[in-house]
C-alpha positions, 0 to 999 in steps of 0.5 A: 554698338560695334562697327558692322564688319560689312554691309549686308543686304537682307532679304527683308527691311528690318527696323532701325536698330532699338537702343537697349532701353528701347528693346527692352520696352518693346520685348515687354510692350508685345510680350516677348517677356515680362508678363508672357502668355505661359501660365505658371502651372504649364510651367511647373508641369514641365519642370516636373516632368523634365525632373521626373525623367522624360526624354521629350522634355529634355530636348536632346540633352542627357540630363542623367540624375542631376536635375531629378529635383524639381525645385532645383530646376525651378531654382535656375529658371528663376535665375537664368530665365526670370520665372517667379522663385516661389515654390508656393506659386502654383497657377496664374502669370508667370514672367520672363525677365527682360533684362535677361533676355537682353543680356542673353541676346547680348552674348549671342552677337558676341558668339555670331561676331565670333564667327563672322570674323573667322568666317565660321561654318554656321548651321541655322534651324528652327523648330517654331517655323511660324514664330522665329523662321524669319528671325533665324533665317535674317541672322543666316543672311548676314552671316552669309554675306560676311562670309560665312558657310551657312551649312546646307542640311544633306538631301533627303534627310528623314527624321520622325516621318518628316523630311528636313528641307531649308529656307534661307538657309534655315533647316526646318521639319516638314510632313504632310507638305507642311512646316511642323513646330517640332521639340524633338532632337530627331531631325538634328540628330540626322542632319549631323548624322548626314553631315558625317556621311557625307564627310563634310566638316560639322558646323562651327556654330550651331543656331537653333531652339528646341530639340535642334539646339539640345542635340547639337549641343550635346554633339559637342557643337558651340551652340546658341540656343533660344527658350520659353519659360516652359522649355527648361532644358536649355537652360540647364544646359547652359548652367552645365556649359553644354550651351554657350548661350540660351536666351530666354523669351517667348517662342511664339507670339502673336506676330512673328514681325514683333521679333524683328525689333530683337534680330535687329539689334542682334544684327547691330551688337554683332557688328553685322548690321549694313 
């Protein structure tokens, strides 16, 4: 692993980094991938759909006429995310690669070094507050404490009859007084709207999944972006090159904590780790 570039207090113990070996045991041992709770016929559908044309399964990118072939995004799920290649598989498990999600997790510590070592302006948000805040907001933390400008969402940004807060430094849709899982690109697209407003510098880097990371992607912005099987968008973006990087594995298991193991070694492969 890379030597860590400062020490960092986080907010929370983490684990000890795993070794590879180690993550890649854990991602399958608690379903992060390998056998994940994503039926393969949720998939298809959202594949077809995506294929077909609908806006809300494009996550915020414009995805034109190019992947109107369902077969040709099951192609590059199979290669990029690890779902079954047989068009023939219609219903039953379907499968995260783990090997790809570590190499995945592998090239977003190179991207968060990167900008720890430029003491870049990052922006973290989340649309699986109840799965991945924590995961989100620890990467925040240390990028902070090396430097960073982990960029405060502008006040009173509305988006789809929500209003975009920050925890840790992570932005977050909420209504009703509640943190809402969210696929829409609309409460991304405010907050860089409020950005420019406010004549501030949009983000170096941008952090996130769903419709957070496809439309920061498509603003132009270097973007990591995180993905289950059944968001397919992301990945098209990144065979494009609109992502940097989009890591596959399952958005919401069971206990947000099984993602700890996994932002660990991230923290340790950045060289961000105390």
């Amino acid at each position: 692993m890379p030597q860590p570039l400062l020490p960092v207090s986080l907010p929370l113990p983490l684990p000890e980094a795993p070794t590879r070996h180690e993550l890649l045991s854990h991602l399958v041992r608690t379903r992060i991938a390998g056998d994940v709770a994503t039926p393969r016929e949720n998939n298809l559908d959202h594949y077809r759909k995506l294929a077909n044309g609908d806006r809300h399964y494009w996550l915020g990118l414009e995805l034109g006429e190019r992947w109107a072939d369902e077969q040709d995004v099951l192609a590059v799920m199979a290669e990029r995310c690890g779902v079954s290649d047989d068009p023939d598989y219609r219903t039953g498990q379907d499968t995260i690669d783990p090997e790809l999600t570590v190499a995945a997790l592998d090239r977003a510590a190179a991207e968060l070094r990167k900008a720890a070592e430029g003491r870049a302006r990052v922006l973290f948000a989340t649309g699986h507050p109840g799965a991945l805040l924590d995961m989100h907001g620890t990467l925040a933390t240390a990028l902070r404490a090396a430097g960073c400008d982990i960029v405060r969402s502008p006040l009173r940004v509305f988006a789809d009859e929500g209003v975009i807060v920050q925890f840790q430094g992570v932005a977050v849709y909420e209504r009703g007084a509640s943190l809402w899982h969210t696929h829409s690109p609309e409460p991304m697209a405010g907050v860089l709207y409020g950005l420019e407003q406010a004549g501030e510098r949009l983000p170096d880097l941008v952090v996130a999944d769903h419709g957070w990371a496809g439309r920061a992607a498509q603003h132009g912005l270097t973007t990591v972006g995180f993905a289950d099987c059944n968001d397919p968008a992301l990945f098209l973006g990144e065979a494009e090159g609109t992502l940097e990087v989009t890591v596959p594995l399952d958005d919401h298991v069971v206990d947000p904590r099984f993602y700890e193991p996994m932002t660990a070694y991230v923290l340790a492969a950045a060289g961000l780790a105390g």
